[in-house]
C-alpha positions, 0 to 999 in steps of 0.5 A: 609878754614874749611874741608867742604867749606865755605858760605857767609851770606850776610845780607841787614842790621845790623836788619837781623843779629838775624834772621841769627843766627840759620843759623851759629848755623847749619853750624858750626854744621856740620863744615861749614865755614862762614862769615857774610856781611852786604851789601845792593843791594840798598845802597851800590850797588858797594859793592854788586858789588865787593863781589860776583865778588871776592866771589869764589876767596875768597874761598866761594862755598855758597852764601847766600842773606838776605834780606826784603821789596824790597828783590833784595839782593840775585838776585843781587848776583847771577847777579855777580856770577856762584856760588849757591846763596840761598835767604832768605826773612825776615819777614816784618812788613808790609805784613810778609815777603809775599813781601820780599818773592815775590821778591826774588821768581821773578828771570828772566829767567838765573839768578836762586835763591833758596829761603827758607821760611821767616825767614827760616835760618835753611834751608838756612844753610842746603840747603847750606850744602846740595850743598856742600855735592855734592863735600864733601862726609863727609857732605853726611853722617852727612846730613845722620845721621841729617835726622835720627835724625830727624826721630828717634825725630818725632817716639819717639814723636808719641810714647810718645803721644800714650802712653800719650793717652792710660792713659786718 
């Protein structure tokens, strides 16, 4: 197990392991653990089943449950499981995602599920990250030091534009 805990990313089908990629790219960024599953609520339910109710004897703090069109993959989960698990709706083609997203945001009362954006696997990463930080203090301050990055990006952008402006 890495120093910082580890995160399960189950996928739904083999076509929603692009759109995860950039959620490994974040985790192992800030030395996260992680495996990725493809496991379907709707085709393999026993499987779906058996992993989240090993999940924590396995050595995973983070779920995290991709999935589009009927999108129940997170809620299952989460259904089997005390651990977090975050949702994140893949962008369909017949309404964009909207109907991955709806499904997965209409949990029943007990059974609660974090859901990101479609397609949102960055912020599905760091939300995992975020969860985690609470028992591993060292996560806290890289979380610290990636929110200022960000900051220091959007002030030397706004000042590279008024200069760019001033020009003209």
């Amino acid at each position: 197990m890495s120093a910082y805990g580890k995160v399960a990313i189950v996928i739904g089908s083999r076509s929603d392991y692009d759109v995860v990629k950039p959620a490994v790219t974040v985790l192992d960024r800030f030395g996260v653990e992680s495996e990725i599953r493809i496991i379907s609520a709707h085709r393999s339910p026993m499987e779906a089943h058996d992993f989240a109710v090993t999940a924590e004897e396995r050595g995973f703090e983070v779920l995290i449950g991709v999935a589009g069109k009927a999108a129940h993959l997170a809620g299952v989960l989460a259904g089997y499981t005390t651990l977090p698990v975050i949702a994140m709706p893949v962008a369909t083609g017949f309404m964009g995602g909207l109907d991955s997203l709806l499904s997965m945001v209409q949990m029943p009362k007990g059974v609660p599920v974090a859901t990101v954006a479609v397609n949102g696997a960055d912020n599905a990463a760091l939300l995992a990250v975020q969860i985690l930080a609470v028992k591993y203090n060292e996560l806290k301050t890289k979380l610290a030091e990636y929110k200022e990055d960000m900051r220091k990006k959007v002030v030397n952008d706004d000042i590279a534009l008024q200069k760019e402006l001033r020009i003209d």
